[in-house]
N, CA, C and O atoms as a GROMACS GRO file, in nm:
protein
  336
    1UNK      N    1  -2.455  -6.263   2.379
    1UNK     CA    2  -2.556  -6.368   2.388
    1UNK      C    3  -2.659  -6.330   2.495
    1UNK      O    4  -2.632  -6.259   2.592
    2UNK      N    5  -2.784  -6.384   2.470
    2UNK     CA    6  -2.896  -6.351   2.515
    2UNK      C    7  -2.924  -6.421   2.677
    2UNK      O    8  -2.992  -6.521   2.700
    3UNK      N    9  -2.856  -6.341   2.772
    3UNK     CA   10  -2.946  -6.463   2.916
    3UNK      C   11  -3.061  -6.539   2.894
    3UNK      O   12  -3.154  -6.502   2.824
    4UNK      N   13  -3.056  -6.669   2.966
    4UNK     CA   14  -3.146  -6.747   2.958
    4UNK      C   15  -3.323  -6.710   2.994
    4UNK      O   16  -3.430  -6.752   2.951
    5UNK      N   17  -3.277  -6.597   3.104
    5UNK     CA   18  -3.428  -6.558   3.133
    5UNK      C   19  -3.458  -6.400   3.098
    5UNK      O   20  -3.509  -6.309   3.161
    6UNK      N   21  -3.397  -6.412   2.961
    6UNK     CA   22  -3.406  -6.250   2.896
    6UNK      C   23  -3.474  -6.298   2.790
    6UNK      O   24  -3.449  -6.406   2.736
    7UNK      N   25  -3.585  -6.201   2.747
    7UNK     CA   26  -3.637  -6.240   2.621
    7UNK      C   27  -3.554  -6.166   2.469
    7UNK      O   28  -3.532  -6.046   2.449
    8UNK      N   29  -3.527  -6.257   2.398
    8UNK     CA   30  -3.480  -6.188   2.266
    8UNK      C   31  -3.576  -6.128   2.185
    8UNK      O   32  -3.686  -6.176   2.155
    9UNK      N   33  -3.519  -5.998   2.143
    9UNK     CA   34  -3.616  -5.948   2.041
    9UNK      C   35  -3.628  -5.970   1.918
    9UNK      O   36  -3.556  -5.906   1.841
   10UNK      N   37  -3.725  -6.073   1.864
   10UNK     CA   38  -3.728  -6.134   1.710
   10UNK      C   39  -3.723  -6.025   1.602
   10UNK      O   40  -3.652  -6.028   1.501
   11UNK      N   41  -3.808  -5.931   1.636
   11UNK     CA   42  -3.830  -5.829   1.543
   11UNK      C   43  -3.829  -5.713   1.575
   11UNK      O   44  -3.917  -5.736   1.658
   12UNK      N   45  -3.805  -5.563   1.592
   12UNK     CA   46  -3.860  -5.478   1.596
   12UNK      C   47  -4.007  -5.423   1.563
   12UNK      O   48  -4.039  -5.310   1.599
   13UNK      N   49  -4.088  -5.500   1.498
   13UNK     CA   50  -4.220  -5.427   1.478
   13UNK      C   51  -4.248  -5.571   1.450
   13UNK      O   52  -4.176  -5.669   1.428
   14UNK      N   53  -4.416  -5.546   1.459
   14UNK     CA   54  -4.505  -5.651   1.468
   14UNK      C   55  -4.504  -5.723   1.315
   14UNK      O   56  -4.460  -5.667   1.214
   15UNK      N   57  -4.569  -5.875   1.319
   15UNK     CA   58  -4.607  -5.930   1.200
   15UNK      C   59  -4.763  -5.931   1.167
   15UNK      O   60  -4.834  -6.012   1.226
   16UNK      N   61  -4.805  -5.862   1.092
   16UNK     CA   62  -5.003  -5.852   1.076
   16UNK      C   63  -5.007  -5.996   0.959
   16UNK      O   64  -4.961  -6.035   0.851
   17UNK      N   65  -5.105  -6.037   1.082
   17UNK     CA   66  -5.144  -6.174   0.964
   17UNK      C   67  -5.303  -6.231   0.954
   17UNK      O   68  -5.390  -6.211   1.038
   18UNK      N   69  -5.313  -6.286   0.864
   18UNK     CA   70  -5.465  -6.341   0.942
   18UNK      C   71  -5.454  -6.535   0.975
   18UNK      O   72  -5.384  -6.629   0.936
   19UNK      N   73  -5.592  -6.508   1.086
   19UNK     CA   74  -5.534  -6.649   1.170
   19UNK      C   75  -5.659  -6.686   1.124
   19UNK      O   76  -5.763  -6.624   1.101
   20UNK      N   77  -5.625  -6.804   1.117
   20UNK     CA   78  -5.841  -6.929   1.104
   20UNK      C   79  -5.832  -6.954   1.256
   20UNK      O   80  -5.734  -6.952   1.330
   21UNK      N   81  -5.937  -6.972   1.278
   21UNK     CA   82  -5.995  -7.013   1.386
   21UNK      C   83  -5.906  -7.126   1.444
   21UNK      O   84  -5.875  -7.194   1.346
   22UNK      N   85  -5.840  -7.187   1.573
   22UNK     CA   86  -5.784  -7.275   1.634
   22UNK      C   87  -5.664  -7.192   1.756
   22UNK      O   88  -5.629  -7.075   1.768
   23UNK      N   89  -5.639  -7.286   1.810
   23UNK     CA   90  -5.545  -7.259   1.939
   23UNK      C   91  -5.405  -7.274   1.876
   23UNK      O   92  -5.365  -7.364   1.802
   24UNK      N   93  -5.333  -7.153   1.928
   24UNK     CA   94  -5.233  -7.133   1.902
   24UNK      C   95  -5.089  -7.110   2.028
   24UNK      O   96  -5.125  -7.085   2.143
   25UNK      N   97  -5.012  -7.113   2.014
   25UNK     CA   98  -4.906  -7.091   2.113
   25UNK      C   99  -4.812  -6.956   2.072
   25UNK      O  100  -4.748  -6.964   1.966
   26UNK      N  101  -4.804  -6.854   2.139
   26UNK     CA  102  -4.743  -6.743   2.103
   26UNK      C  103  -4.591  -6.788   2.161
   26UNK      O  104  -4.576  -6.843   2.270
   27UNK      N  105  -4.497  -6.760   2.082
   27UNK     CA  106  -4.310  -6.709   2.153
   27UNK      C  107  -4.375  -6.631   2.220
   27UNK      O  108  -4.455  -6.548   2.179
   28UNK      N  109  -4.342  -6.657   2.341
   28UNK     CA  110  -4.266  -6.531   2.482
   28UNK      C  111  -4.100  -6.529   2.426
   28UNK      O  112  -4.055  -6.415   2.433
   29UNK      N  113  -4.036  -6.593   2.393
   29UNK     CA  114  -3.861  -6.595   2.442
   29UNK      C  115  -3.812  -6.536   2.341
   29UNK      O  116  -3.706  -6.481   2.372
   30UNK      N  117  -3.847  -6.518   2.207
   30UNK     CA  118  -3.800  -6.498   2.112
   30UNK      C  119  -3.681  -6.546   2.048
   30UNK      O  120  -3.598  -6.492   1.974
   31UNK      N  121  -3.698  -6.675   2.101
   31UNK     CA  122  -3.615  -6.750   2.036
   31UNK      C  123  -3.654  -6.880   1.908
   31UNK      O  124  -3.575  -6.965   1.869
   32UNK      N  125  -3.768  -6.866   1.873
   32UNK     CA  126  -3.797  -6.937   1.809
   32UNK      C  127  -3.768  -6.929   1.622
   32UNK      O  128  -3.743  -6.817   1.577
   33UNK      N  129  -3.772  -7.012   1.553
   33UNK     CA  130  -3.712  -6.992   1.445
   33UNK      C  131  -3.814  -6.876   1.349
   33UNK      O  132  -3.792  -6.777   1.279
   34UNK      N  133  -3.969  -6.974   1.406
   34UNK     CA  134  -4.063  -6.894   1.326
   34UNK      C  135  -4.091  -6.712   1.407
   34UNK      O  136  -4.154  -6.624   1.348
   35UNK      N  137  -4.053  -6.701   1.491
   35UNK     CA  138  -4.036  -6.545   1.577
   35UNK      C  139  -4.182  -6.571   1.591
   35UNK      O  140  -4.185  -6.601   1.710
   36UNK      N  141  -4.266  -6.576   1.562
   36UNK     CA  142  -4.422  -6.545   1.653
   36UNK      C  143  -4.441  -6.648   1.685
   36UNK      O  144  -4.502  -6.630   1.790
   37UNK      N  145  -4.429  -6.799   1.666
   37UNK     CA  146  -4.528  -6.945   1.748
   37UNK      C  147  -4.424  -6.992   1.792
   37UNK      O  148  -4.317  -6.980   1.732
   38UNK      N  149  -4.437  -7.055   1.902
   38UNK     CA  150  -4.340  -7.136   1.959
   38UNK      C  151  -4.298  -7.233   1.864
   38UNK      O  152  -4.355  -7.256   1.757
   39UNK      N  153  -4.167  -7.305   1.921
   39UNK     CA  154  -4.106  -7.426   1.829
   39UNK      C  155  -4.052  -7.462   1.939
   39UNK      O  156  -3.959  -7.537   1.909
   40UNK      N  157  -4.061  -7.449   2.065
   40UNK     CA  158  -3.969  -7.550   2.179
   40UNK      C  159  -3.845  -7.459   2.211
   40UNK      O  160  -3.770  -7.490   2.303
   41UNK      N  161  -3.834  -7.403   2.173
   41UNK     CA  162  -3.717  -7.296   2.159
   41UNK      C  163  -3.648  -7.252   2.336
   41UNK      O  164  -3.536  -7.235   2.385
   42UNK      N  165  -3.826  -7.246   2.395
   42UNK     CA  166  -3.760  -7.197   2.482
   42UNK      C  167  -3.716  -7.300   2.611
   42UNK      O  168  -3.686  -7.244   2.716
   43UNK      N  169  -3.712  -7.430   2.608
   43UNK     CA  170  -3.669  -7.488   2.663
   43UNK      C  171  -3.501  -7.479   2.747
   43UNK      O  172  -3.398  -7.484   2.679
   44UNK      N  173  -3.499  -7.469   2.875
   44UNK     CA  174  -3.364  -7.434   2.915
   44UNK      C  175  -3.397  -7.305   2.980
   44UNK      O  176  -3.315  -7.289   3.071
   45UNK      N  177  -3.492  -7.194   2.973
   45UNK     CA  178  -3.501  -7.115   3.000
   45UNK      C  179  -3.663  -7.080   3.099
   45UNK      O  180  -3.766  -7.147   3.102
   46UNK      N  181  -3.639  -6.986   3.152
   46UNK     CA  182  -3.824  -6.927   3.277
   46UNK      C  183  -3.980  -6.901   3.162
   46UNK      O  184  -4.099  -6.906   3.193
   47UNK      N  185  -3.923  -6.878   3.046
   47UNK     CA  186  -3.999  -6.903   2.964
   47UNK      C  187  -4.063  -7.004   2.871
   47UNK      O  188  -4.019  -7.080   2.784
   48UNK      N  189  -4.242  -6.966   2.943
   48UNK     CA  190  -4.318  -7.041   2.850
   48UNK      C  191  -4.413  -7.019   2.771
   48UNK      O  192  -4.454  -6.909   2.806
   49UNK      N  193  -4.513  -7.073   2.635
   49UNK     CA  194  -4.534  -7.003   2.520
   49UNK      C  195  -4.655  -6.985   2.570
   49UNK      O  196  -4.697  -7.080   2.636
   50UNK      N  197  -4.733  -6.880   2.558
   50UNK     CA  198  -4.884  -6.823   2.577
   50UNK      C  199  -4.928  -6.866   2.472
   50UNK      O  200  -4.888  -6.856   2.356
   51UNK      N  201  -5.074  -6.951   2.551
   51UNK     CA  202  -5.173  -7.020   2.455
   51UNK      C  203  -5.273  -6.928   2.455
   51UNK      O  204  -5.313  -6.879   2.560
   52UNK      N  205  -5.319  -6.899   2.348
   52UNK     CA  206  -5.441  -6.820   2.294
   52UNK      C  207  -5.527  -6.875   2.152
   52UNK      O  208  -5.481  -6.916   2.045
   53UNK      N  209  -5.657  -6.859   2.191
   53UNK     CA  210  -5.747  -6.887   2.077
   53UNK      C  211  -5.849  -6.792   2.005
   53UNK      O  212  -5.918  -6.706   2.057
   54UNK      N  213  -5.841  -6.834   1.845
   54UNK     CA  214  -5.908  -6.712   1.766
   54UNK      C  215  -6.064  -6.843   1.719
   54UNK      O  216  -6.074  -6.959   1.677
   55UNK      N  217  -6.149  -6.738   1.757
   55UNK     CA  218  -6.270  -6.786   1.734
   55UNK      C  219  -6.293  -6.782   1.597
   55UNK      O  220  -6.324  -6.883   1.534
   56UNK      N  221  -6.275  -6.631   1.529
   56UNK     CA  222  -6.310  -6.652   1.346
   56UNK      C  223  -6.214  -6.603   1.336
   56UNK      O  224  -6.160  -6.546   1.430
   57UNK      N  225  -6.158  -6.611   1.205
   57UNK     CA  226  -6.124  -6.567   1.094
   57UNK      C  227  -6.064  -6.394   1.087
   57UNK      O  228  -6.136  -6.308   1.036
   58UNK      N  229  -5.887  -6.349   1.161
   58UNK     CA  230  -5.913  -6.202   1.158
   58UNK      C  231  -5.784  -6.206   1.110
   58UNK      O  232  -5.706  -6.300   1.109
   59UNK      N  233  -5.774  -6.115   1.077
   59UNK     CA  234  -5.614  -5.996   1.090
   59UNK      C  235  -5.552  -5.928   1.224
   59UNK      O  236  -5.598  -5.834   1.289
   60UNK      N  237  -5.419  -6.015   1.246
   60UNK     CA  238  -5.387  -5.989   1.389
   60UNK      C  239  -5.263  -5.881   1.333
   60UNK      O  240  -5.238  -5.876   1.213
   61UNK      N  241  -5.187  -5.794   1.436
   61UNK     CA  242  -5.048  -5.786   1.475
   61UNK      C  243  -5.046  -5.836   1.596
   61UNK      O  244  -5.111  -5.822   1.699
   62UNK      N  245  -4.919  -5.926   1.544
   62UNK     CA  246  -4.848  -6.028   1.667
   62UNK      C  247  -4.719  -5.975   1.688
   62UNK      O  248  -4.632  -5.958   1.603
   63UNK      N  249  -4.715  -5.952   1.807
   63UNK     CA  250  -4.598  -5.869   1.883
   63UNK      C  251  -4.459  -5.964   1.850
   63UNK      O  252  -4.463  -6.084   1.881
   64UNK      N  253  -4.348  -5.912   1.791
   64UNK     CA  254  -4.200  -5.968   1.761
   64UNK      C  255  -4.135  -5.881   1.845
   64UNK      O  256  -4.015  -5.871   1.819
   65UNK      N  257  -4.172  -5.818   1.934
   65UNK     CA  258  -4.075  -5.700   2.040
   65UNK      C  259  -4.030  -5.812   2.166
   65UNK      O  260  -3.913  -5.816   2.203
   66UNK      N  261  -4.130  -5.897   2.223
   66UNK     CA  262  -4.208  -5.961   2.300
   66UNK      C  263  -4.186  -5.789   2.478
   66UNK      O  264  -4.164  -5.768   2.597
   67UNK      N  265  -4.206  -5.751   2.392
   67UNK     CA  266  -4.240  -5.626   2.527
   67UNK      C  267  -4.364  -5.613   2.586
   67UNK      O  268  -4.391  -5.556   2.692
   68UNK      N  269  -4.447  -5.682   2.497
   68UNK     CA  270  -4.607  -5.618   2.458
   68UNK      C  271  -4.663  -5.656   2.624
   68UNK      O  272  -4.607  -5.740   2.693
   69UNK      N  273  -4.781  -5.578   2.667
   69UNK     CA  274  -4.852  -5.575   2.794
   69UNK      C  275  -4.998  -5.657   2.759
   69UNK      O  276  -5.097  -5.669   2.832
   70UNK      N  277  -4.971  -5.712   2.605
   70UNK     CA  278  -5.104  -5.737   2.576
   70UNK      C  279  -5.111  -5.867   2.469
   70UNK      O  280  -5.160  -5.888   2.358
   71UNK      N  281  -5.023  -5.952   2.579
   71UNK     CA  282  -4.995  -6.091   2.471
   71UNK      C  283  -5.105  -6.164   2.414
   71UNK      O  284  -5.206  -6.176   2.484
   72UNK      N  285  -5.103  -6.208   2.313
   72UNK     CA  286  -4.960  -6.217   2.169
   72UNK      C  287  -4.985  -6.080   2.125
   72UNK      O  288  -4.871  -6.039   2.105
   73UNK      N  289  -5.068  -5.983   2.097
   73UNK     CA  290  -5.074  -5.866   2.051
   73UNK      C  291  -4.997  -5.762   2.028
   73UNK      O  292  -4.948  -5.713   2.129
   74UNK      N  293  -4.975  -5.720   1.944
   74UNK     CA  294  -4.883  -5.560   1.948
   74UNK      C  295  -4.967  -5.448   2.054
   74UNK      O  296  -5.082  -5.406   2.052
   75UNK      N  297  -4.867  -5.426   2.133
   75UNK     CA  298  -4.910  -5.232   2.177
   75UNK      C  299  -4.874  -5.120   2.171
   75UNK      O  300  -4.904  -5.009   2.216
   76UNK      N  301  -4.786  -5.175   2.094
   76UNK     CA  302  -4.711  -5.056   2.009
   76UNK      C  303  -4.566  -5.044   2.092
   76UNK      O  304  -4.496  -4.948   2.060
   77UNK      N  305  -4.507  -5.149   2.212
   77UNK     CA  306  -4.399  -5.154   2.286
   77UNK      C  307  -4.282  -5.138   2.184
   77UNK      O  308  -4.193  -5.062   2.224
   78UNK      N  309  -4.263  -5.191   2.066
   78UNK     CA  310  -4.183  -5.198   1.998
   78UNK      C  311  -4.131  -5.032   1.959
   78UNK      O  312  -4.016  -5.033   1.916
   79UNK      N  313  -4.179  -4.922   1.966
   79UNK     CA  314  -4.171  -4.856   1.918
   79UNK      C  315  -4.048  -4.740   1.962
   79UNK      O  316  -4.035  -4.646   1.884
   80UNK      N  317  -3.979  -4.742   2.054
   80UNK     CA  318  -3.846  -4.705   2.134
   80UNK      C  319  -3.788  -4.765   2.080
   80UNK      O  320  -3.709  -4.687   2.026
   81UNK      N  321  -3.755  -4.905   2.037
   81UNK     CA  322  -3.679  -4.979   1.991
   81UNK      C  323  -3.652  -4.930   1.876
   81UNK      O  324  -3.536  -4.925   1.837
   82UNK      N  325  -3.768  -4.881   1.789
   82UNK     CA  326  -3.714  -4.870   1.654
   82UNK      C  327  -3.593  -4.736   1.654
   82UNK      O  328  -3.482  -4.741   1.601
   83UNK      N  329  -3.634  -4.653   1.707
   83UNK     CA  330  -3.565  -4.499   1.749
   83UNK      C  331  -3.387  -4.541   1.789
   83UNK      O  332  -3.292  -4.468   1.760
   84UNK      N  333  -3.377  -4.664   1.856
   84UNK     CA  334  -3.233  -4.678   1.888
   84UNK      C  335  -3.182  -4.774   1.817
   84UNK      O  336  -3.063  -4.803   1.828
   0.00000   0.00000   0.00000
């Protein structure tokens, strides 16, 4: 089981999606059901969800490692992980 102030890794590699325009809440904890937006999940724990907003209309990768240096974004952190 996952320590409370350890982040779980939802995914090994990112989810590419496209977002509409509005404010969103990224998982830090990776505990959430949906693995990229918060759901309350991380309640109980040092983690809380990074709010970020998309002005238009794009195609993201959203980091499921939560390693990334460049939240919600992929930076390619996931990528050791896949190797082990």
């Amino acid at each position: 089981m996952t320590a409370p102030n350890e982040a779980v890794i939802a995914d090994t590699k990112p989810e590419v999606i496209e977002l509409a325009p509005g404010k969103y809440f990224w998982c830090a904890c990776g505990r959430s059901a949906s693995k990229k937006f918060c759901d309350g999940s991380h309640q109980g724990t040092s983690f809380t969800p990074f709010a970020f907003e998309v002005t238009e209309t794009k195609k993201v990768a959203i980091c499921n490692c939560k390693q990334t240096q460049n939240s919600p974004f992929c930076d390619g952190s996931h990528q050791p992980l896949m190797a082990g």
